[in-house]
N, C-alpha and C positions, 0 to 999 in steps of 0.2 A: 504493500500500500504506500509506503513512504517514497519508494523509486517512481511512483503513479503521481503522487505530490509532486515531487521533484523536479520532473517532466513536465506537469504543468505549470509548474509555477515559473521556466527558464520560457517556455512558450510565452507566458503573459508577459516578461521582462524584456522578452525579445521583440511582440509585438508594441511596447510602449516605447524602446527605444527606437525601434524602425519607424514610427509616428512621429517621435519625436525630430529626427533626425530628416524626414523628409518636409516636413514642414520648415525646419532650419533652413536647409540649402533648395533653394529654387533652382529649376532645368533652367536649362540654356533658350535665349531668345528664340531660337529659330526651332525648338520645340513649341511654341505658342501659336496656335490655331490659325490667331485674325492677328494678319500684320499691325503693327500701329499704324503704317505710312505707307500708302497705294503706290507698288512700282507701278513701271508703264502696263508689264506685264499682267498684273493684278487689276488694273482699270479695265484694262481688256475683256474682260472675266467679268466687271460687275455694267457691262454695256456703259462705257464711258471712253469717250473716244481720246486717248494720248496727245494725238496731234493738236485737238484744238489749243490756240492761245487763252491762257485765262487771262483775267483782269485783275 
């Protein structure tokens, strides 16, 4: 019963730390879904035309 204990209580520790720890350190920019900033590319994509001049 004790080795059953033991077992799970490195589980709970290890899932508190791995929460921990991914909440610390954030992925890298270019893992994030929605650019901040429309390349030409990306305008492309949301039917906005690159070429035109803006004002």
């Amino acid at each position: 019963m004790s080795e059953g204990l033991s077992i799970l209580l490195f589980i709970v520790i290890f899932s508190l730390v791995t929460i921990f720890l991914s909440k610390r350190f954030k992925l890298s920019q270019r893992y994030e879904r929605k650019p901040r900033e429309l390349s030409q590319w990306n305008s492309l994509d949301k039917g906005i035309d690159p070429t035109d001049e803006r004002s």
